[in-house]
Each structure stands twice: as structure tokens, then as C-alpha cells.
N, CA, C and O of each residue as an XYZ file, in Angstrom:
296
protein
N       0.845     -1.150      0.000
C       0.000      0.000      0.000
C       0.904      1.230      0.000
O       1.772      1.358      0.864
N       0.666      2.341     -1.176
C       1.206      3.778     -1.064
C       0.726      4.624     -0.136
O      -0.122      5.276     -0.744
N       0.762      4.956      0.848
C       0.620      6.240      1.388
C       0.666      8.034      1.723
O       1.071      8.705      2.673
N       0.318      8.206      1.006
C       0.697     10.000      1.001
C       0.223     10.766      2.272
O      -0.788     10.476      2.910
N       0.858     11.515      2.483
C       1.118     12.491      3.614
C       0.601     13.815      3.548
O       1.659     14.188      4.053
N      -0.050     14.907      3.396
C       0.261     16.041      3.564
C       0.387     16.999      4.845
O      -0.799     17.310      4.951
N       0.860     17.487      5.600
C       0.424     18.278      6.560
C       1.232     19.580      6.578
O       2.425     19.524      6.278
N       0.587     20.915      6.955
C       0.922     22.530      7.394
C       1.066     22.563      8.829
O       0.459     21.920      9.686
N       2.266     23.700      8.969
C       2.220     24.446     10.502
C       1.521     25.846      9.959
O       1.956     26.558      9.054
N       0.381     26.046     10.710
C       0.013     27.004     10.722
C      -0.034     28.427     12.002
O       0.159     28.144     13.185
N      -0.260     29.645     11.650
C      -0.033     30.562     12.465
C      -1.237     31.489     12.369
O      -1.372     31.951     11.236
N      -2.159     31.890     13.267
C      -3.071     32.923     13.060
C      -2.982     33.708     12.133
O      -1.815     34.090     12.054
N      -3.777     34.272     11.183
C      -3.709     35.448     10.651
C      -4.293     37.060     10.959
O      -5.369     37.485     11.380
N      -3.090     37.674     10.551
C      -3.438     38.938     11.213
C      -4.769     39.364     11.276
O      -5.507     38.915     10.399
N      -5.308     40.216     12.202
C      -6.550     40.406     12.281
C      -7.601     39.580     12.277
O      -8.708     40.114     12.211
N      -7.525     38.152     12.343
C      -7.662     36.877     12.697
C      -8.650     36.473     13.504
O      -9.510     35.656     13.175
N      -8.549     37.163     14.854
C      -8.893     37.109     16.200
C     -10.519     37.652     16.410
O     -10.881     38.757     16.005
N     -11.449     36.666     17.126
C     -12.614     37.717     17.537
C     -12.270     38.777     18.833
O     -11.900     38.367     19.933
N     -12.384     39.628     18.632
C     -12.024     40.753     19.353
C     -13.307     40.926     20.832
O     -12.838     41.408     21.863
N     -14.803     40.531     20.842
C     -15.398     40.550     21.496
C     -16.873     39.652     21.593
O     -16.831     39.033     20.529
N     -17.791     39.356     22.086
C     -18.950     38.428     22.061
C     -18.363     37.188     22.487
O     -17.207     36.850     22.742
N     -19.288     36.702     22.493
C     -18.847     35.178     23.401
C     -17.954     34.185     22.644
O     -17.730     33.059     23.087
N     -17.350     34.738     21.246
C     -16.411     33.734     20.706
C     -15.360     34.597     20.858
O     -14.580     34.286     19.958
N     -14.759     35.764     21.662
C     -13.467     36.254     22.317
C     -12.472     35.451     22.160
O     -12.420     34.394     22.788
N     -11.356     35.892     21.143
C     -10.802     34.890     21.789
C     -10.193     34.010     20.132
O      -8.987     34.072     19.894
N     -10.762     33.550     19.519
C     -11.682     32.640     18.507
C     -10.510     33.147     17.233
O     -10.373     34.319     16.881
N      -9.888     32.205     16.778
C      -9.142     32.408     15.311
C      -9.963     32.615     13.810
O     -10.422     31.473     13.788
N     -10.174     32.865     13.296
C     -11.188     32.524     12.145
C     -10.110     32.346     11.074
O     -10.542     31.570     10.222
N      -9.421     32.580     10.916
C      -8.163     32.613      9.917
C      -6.881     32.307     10.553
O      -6.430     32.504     11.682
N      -6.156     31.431      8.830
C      -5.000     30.902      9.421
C      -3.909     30.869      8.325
O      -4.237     30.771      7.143
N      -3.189     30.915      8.537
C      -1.438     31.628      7.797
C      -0.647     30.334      7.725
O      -0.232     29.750      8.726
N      -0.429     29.844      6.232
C       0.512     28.448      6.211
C       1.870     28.725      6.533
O       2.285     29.375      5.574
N       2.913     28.564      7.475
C       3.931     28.919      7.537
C       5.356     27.406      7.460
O       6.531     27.332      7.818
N       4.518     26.593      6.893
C       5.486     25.480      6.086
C       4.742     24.365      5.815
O       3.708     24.039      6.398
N       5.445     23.609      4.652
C       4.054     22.307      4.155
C       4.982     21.487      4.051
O       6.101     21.969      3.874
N       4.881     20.354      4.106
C       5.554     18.866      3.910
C       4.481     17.728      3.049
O       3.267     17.557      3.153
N       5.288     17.209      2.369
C       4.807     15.422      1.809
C       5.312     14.613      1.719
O       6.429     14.653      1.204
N       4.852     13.628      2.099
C       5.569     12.477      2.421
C       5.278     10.925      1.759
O       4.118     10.656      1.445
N       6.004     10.243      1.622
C       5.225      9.190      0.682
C       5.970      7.490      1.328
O       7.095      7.040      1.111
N       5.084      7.017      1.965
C       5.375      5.872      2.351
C       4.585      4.405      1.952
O       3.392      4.181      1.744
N       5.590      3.651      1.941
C       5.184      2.271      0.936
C       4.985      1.167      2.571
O       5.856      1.040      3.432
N       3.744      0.583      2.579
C       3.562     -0.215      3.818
C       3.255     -1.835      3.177
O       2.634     -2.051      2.136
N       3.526     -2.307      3.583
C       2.854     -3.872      4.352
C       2.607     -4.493      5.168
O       3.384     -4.857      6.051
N       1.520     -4.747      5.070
C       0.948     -5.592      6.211
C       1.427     -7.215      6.171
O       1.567     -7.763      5.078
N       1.635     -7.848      7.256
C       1.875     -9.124      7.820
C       1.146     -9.629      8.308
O       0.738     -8.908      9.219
N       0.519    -10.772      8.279
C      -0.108    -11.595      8.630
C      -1.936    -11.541      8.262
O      -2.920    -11.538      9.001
N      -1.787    -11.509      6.943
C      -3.632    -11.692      6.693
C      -3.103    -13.035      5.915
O      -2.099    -13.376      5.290
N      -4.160    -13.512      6.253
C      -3.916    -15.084      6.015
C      -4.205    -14.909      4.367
O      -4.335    -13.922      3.643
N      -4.240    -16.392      4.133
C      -4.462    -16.911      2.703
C      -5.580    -16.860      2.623
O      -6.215    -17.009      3.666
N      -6.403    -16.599      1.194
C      -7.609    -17.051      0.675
C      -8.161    -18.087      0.717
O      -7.503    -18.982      0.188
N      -9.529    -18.523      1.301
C      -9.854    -19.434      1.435
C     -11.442    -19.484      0.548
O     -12.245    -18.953      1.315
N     -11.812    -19.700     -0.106
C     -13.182    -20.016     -0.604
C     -14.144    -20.640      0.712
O     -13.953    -21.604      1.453
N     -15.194    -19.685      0.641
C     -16.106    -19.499      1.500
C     -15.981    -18.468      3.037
O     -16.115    -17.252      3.174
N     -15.764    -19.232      3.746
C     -16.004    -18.613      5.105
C     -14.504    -18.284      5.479
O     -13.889    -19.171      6.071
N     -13.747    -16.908      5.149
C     -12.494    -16.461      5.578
C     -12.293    -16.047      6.955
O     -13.164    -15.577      7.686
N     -10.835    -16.299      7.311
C     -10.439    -16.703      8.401
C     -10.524    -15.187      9.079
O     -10.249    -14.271      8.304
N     -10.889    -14.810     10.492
C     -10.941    -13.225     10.861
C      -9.109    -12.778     10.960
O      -8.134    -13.510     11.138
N      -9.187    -11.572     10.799
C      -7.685    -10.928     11.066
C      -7.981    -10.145     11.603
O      -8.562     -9.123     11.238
N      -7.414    -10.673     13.247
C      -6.800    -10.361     14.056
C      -5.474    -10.451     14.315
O      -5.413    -10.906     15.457
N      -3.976    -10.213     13.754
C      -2.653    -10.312     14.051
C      -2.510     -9.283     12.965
O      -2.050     -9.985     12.065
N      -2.591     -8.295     12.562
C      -2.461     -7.725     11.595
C      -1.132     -6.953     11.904
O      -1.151     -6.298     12.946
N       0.005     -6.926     11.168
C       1.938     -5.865     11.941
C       1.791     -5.304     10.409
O       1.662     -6.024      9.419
N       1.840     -3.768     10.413
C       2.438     -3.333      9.164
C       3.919     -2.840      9.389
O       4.584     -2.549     10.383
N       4.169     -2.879      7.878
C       5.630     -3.278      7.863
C       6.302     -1.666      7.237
O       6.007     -1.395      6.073
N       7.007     -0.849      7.869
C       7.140      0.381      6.875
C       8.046     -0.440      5.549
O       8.704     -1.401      5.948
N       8.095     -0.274      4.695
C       8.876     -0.586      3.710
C      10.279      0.219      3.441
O      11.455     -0.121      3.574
N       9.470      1.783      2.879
C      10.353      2.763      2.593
C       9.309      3.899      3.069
O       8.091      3.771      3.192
N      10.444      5.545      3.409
C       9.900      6.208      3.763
C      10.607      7.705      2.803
O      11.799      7.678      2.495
N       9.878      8.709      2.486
C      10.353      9.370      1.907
C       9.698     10.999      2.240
O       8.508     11.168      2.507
N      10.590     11.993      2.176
C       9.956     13.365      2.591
C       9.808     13.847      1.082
O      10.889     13.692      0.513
N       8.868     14.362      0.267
C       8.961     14.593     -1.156
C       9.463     15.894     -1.597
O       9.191     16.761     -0.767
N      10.132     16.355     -2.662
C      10.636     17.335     -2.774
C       9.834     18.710     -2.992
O       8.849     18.464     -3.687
N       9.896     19.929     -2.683
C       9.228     21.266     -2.989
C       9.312     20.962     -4.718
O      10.047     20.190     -5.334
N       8.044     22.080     -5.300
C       7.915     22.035     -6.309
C       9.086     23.505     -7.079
O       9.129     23.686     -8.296
């Protein structure tokens, strides 16, 4: 299985803030101040074999990282 990643650190944006009423306080806006992607290749261990008809439950399931990678800026 491929996995992709995305996630931001974000920072309030100016003027951002509720200034008064009962959401005081309260961000409404937000400022990306770095992005990352990431791309990881997994396997899982232990799902049994195919069986015709009534398959076996998986419960032992270990994923396996394979490879891990931070992806490059465009």
C-alpha cells in the first residue's frame, strides 16, 4: 500500500482574532507557515491466505514500513 502524507504548521492570521462576544478569543483565519509530503510504501503481515467461503478473521495484523520518503518542494 502507497501512502501520502500532507500536513501545514500554521499561524493565526493577522486580524484573525474575535475581538469581542462570546467567541473572544476565537481564530477565524490561518497563515501556512510550512508544508511537507511524504510518501510511504507499507505492508501488512499476517492476513492469512484465501480461502473459498467462510475467511479466516484478522486479528494479528503488523504493518511493515517498507520505505519512507519526505517529497521534494515544487
Amino acid at each position: 500500500m502507497v501512502v501520502y502524507t500532507f500536513g501545514q504548521t500554521l499561524k493565526p492570521a493577522p486580524r484573525s482574532r474575535v475581538t469581542s462576544g462570546p467567541f473572544f478569543g476565537l481564530c477565524t483565519n490561518y497563515q501556512i507557515t510550512a508544508e511537507v509530503v511524504t510518501r510511504s510504501v507499507v505492508r501488512f503481515d499476517g492476513v492469512p491466505a484465501y480461502k473459498q467461503g467462510n475467511p479466516e478473521p484478522i486479528n494479528k495484523l503488523h504493518p511493515v514500513i517498507e520505505s519512507f520518503s519526505v517529497l521534494p518542494t515544487e
